[in-house]
C-alpha positions in Angstrom: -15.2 -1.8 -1.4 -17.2 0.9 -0.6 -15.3 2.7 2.0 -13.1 3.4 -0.5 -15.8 5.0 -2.9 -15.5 8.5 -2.3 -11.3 8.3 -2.2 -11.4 6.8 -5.7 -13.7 9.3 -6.9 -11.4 12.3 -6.4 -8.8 10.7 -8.8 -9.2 13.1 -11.7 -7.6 10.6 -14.0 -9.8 7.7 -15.0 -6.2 5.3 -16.0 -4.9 6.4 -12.2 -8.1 5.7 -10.6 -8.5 2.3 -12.8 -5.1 1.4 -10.8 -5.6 2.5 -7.2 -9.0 0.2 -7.6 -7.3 -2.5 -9.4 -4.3 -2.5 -6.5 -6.9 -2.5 -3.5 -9.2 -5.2 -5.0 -6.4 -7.2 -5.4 -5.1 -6.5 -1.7 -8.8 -7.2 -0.4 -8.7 -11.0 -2.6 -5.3 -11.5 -1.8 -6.1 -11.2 1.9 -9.1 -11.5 2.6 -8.5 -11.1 6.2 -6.8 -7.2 6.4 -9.5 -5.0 7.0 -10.0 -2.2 4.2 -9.8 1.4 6.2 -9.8 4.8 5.3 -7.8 7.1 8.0 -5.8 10.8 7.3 -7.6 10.6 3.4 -5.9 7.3 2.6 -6.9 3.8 2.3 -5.2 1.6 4.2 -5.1 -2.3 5.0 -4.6 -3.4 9.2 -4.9 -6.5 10.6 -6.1 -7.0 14.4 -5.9 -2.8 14.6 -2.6 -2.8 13.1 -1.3 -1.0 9.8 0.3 -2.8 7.2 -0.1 -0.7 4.1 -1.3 2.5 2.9 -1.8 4.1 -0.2 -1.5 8.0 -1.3 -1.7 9.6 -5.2 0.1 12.4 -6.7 0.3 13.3 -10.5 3.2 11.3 -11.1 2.8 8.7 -8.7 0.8 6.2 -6.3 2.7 6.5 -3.1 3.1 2.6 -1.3 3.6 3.0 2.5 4.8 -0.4 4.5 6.0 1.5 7.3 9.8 2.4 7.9 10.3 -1.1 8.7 8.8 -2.9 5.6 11.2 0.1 3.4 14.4 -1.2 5.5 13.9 -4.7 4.5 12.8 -4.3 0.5 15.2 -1.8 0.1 17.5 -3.6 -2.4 14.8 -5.4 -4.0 12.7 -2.0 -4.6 15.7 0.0 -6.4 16.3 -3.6 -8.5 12.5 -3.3 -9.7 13.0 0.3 -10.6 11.1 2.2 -8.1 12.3 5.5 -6.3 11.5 5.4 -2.7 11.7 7.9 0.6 12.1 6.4 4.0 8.5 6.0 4.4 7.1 5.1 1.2 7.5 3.3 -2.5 6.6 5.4 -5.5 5.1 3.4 -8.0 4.7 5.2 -11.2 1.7 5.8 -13.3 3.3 4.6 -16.6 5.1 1.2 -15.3 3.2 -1.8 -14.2 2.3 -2.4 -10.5 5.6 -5.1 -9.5 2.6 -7.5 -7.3 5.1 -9.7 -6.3 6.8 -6.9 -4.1 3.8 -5.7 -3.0 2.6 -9.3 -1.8 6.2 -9.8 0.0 6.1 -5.8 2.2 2.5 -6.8 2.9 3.4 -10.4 3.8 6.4 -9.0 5.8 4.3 -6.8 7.5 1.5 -9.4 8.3 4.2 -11.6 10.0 6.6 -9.2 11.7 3.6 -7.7 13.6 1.6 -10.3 14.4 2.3 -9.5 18.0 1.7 -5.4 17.6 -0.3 -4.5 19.7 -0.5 -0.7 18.6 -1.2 0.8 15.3 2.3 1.8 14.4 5.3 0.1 15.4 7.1 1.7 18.2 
């Protein structure tokens, strides 16, 4: 995914880059219909011009955004797997695994619940 490119080439660490990659290839195979976009130095998944997931890094940390919304309704089920999160975003750390079948549901969620958006963020 080459819009991605220059993103995952500021990663200083090669293990933290290796994941961001591995998490948006899987995204882009897993649906192949969300359109890969990089907006505000993130790269981010829509569908039909809508957002449904964005990414961000920090030292200890590669930020998950769904969206208020997608944090509301994972809420239990993100504290059960372990994960700290704000009101806007999922921190999954650097030394645990990526939890995939989370991520597929707050992207599936998303996918579903705004099928009818017709704005970028949900109002």
């Amino acid at each position: 995914m080459e819009i991605f490119e220059d993103f995952l080439a500021n990663i200083d660490q090669p293990q933290h880059r290796a994941r961001v990659e591995e998490v948006l290839d899987w995204i882009a195979q897993k649906f192949p219909d969300l359109k890969p976009e990089f907006k505000w130095n993130q790269p981010m998944f829509t569908d039909h011009g809508t957002f449904i997931i964005g990414f961000s890094v920090s030292k200890k940390h590669m930020a998950v955004a769904p969206e208020r919304e997608g944090i509301i309704r994972f809420s239990e089920e993100i504290i059960e797997a372990g994960y700290d999160h704000t009101k806007m975003l999922v921190r999954f750390p650097w030394d645990r695994p990526v939890d995939y079948s989370l991520l597929e549901k707050m992207i599936e969620f998303n996918i579903k619940d705004k099928e009818d958006c017709a704005t970028f963020w949900r109002k």
